[in-house]
C-alpha positions as CSV (number, residue, x, y, z in Angstrom):
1,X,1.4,-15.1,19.3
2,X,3.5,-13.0,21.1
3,X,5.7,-10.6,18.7
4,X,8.3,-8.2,19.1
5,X,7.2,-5.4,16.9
6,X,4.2,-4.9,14.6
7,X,3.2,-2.4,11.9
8,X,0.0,-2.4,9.6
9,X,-1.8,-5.0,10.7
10,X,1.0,-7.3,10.6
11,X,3.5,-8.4,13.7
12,X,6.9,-9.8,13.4
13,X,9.7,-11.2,15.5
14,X,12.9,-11.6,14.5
15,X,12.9,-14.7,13.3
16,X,10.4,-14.3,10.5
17,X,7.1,-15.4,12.2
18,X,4.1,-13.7,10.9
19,X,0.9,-13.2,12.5
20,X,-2.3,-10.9,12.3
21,X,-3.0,-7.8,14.4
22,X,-5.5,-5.5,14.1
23,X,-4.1,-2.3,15.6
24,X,-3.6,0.9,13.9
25,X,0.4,1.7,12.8
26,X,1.7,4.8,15.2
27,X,5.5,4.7,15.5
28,X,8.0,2.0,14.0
29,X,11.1,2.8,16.2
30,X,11.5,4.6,19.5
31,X,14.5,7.3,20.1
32,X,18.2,5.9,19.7
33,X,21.1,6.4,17.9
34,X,24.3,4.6,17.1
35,X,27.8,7.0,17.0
36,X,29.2,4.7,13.5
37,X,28.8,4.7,10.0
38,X,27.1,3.0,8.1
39,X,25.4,1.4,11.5
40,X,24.9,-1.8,13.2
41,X,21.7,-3.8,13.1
42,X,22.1,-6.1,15.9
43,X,21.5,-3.2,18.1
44,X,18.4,-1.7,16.8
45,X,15.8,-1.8,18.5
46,X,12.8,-3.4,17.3
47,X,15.6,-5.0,14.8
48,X,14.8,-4.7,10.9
49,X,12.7,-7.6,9.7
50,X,14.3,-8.3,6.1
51,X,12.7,-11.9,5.3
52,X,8.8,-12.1,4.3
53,X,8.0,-15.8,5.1
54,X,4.8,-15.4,3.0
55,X,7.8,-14.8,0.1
56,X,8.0,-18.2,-1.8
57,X,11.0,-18.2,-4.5
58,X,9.8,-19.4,-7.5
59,X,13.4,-20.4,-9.5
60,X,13.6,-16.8,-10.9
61,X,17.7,-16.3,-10.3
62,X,17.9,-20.0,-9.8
63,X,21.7,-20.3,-10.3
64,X,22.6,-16.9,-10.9
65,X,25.7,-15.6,-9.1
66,X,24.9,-11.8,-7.0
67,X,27.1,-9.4,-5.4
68,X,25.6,-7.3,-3.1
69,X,27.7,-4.3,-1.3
70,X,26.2,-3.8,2.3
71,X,24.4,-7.3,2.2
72,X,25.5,-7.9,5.9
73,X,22.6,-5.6,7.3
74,X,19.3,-3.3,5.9
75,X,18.2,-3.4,2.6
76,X,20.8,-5.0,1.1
77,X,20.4,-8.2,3.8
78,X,16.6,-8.6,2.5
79,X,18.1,-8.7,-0.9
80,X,20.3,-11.6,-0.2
81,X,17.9,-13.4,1.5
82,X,15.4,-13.1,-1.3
83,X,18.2,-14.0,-4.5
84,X,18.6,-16.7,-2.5
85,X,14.7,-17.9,-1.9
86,X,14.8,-17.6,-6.1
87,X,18.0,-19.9,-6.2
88,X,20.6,-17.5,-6.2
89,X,23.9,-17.6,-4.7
90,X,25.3,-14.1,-2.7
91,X,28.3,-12.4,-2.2
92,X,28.8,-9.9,0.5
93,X,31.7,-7.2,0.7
94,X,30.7,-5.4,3.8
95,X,33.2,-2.6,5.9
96,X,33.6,-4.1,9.6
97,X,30.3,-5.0,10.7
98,X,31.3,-9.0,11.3
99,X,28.4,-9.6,14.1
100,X,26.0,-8.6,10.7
101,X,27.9,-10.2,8.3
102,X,28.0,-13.6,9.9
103,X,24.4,-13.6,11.1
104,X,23.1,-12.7,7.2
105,X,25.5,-15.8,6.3
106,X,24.2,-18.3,8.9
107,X,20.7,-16.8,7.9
108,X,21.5,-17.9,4.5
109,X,23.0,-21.0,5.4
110,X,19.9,-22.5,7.1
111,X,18.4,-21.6,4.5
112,X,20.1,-24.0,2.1
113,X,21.9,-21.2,0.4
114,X,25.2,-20.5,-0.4
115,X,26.9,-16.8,0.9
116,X,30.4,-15.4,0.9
117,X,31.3,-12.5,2.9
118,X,34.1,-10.4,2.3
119,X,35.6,-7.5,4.2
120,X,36.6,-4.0,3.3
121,X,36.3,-0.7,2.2
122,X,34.2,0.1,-0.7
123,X,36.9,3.7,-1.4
124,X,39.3,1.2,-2.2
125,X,39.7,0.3,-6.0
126,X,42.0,-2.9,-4.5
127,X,38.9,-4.2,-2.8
128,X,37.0,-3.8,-5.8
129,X,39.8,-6.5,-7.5
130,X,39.8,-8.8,-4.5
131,X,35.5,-8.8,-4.7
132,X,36.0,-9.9,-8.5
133,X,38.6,-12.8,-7.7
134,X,36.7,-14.3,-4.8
135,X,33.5,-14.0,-6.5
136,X,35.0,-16.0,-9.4
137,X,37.2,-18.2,-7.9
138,X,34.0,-19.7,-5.3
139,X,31.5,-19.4,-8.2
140,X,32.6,-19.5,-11.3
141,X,30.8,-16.0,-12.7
142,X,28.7,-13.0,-11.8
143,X,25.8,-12.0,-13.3
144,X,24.3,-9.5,-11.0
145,X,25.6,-6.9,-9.0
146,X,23.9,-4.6,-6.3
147,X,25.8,-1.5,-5.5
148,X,24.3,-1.0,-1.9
149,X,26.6,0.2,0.3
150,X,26.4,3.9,1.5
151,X,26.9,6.5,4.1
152,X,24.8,9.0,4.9
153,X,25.1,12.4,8.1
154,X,23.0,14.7,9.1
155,X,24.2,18.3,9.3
156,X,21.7,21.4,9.9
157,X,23.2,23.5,6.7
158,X,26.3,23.3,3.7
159,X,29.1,25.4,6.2
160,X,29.0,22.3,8.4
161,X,30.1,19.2,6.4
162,X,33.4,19.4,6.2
163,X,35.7,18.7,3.4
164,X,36.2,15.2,5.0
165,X,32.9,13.9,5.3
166,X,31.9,14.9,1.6
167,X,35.3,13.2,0.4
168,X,34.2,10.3,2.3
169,X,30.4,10.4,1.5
170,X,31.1,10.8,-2.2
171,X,34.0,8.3,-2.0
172,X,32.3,5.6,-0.3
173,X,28.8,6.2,-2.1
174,X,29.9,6.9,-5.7
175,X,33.4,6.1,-6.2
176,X,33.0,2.3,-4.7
177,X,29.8,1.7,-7.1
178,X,32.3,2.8,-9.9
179,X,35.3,0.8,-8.9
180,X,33.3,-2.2,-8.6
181,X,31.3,-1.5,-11.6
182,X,34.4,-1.2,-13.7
183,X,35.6,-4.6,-12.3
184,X,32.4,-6.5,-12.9
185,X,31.7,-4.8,-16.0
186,X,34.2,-7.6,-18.2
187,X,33.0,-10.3,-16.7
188,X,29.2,-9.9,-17.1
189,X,27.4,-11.4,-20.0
190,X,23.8,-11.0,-21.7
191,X,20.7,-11.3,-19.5
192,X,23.0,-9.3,-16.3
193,X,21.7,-6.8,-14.4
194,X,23.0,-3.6,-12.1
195,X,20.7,-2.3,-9.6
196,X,22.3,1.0,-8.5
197,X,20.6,2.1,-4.9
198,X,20.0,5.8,-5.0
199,X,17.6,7.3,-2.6
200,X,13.9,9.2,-2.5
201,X,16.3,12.1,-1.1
202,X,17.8,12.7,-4.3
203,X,14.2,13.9,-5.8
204,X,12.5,15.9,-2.9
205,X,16.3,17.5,-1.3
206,X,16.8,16.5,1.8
207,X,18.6,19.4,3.2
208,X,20.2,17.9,6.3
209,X,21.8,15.7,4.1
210,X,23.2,17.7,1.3
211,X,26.5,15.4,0.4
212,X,24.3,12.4,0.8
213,X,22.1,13.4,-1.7
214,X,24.6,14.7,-4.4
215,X,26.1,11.6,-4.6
216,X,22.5,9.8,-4.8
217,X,21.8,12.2,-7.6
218,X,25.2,11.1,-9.3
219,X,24.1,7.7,-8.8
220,X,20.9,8.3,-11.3
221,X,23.0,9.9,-13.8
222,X,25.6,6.9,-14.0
223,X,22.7,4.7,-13.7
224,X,21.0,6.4,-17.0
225,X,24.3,6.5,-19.3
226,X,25.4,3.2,-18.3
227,X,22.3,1.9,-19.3
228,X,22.6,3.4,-22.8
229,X,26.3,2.3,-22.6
230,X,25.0,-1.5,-22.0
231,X,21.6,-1.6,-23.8
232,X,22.6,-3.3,-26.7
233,X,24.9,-6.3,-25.4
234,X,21.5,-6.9,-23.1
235,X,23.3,-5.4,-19.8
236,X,20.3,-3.9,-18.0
237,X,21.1,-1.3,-15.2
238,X,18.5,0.5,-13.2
239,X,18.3,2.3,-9.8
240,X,16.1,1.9,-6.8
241,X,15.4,5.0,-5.3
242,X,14.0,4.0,-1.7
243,X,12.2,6.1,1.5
244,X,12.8,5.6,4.8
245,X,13.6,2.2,5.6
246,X,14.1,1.3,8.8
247,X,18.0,0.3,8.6
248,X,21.1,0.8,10.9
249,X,22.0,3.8,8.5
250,X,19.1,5.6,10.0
251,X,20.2,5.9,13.7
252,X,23.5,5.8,12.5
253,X,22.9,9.4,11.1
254,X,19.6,10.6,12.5
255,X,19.7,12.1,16.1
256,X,17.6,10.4,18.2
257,X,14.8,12.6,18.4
258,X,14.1,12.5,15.0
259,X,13.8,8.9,14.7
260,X,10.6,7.7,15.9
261,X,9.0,10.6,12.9
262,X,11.0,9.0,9.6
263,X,8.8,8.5,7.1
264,X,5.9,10.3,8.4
265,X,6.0,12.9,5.7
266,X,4.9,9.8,3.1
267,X,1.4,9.4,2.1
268,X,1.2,6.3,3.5
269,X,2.5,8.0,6.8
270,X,5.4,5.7,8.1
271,X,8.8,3.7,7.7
272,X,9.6,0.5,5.7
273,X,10.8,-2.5,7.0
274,X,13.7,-3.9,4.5
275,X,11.7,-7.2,3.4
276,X,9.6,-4.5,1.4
277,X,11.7,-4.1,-0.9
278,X,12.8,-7.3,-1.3
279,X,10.6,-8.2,-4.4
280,X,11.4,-5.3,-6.2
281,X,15.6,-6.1,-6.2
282,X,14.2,-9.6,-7.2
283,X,12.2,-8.0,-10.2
284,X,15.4,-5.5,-11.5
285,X,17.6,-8.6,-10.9
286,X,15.1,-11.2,-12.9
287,X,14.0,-11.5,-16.7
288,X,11.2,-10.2,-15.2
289,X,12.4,-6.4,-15.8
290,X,13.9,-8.1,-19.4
291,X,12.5,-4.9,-21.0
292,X,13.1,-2.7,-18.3
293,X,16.9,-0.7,-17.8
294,X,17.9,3.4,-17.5
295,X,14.8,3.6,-14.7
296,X,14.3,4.7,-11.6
297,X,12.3,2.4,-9.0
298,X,10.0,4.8,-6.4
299,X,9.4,2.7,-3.5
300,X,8.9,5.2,-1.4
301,X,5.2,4.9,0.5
302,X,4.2,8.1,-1.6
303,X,6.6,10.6,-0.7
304,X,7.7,11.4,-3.7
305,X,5.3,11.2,-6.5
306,X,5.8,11.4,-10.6
């Protein structure tokens, strides 16, 4: 079979075909970079693979109703393709990326599924309000939302980020899951579930990225009261707290050099493609978890351990 990109002893092309090949993983991703946050996928190079065709749903959200901030691309695209393989139906706000956004819906559309992509900017509260209306006037109710979306930028020390990136950094990765949270929050009933994306930066302290990971730390804390907040009306809210996964927010931020060496630092010595964490959104977002809320999720190849 001829594939576009392999790691482990599995290859891929883009279209989800799996086949077996026994070479030994080196690099995931050569040199590039991309001059806009939070990054475009249909220009990386290999592109992300986000669907698992050995993943068979099995009814777990069957008729459950997600939002997912950032589902047009990355992680939060193999989330939306695996709520809907368990019978889920998506929505995704996403900035400006509408190459991404329409190919995650006509992904999900040949699928069988139902998507609805919205667009705008996570900083603003407004959005938040127009998320909540569309979600309810094409479905009918919400009953799991996935605060995704993020920004992340690499600079050598604290004297350069400028007051405008950490506004914007803390705006985009903190104050949109709170805007939206606070909107969803009413209209969430017993059995729903928050899955909060934090970061494996937040624990180890990236320091290139010393904005980015104070507002994933923030993201823990919020994720640990609001679980408390919830526990007892059976609202369960937990975080994932991912490696590197190879996403358009990598050479979105990364220089170019420092690409092909992300995730090397890991036990398990390499980058993630997104369909690797598919299963765990689908375990936070399922009855699965029904005992689980206030925790962090480490899927981070052995970076960070304990």
């Amino acid at each position: 079979m001829e594939a576009d990109y392999c790691f482990g002893n599995s290859c891929f092309n883009y279209y989800g075909d799996i086949g077996i090949k026994h070479t030994k993983y080196n690099i995931l991703a050569p040199e590039q970079e991309q001059d806009k946050q939070p990054g475009l996928e249909y220009l990386m190079t290999p592109k992300p693979v986000f669907d698992n065709p050995n993943y068979i749903g099995s009814g777990k959200l069957l008729n459950k109703v997600a939002i997912i901030t950032g589902g047009d691309s990355g992680l939060g695209r193999a989330a939306a393709v695996a709520f809907v393989k368990e019978g889920a139906k998506v929505v995704i706000p996403y900035l400006d990326e509408h190459i991404d956004a329409e190919g995650t819906k006509n992904y999900i559309e040949r699928m069988g599924g139902e998507c609805l992509i919205l667009s705008g900017d996570i900083r603003d509260k407004e959005f938040s309000k127009k998320i909540v209306e569309e979600t309810l006037n094409r479905f009918g109710k919400i009953d799991i939302l996935v605060n995704n979306a993020g920004v992340q930028y690499q600079q050598d020390d604290l004297t350069c980020i400028t007051d405008e990136q950490f506004d914007k950094t803390l705006k985009v990765n903190v104050y949109g899951m709170f805007y939206l949270t606070k909107e969803v929050l009413p209209h969430l009933r017993s059995g729903a579930s928050i899955i909060n994306i934090s970061s494996v930066t937040a624990f180890y302290g990236e320091p290139q990225l010393i904005d980015y990971v104070t507002s994933k730390a923030a993201m823990i804390g919020f994720t640990r009261a609001l679980a408390r907040s919830l526990a007892l009306k059976n609202i369960r809210v937990n975080a994932i707290a991912p490696g590197y996964f190879w996403t358009p927010l990598q050479p979105a931020c990364w220089v170019k050099e420092k690409i092909p060496s992300l995730g090397a630092d890991a036990a398990m010595a390499r980058m993630a493609m997104p369909y690797e964490l598919a299963p765990t959104f689908v375990f936070l977002a399922s009855d699965d978890s029904s005992y689980v809320t206030g925790q962090v999720i480490h899927n981070n190849g052995g970076q960070v351990m304990g």
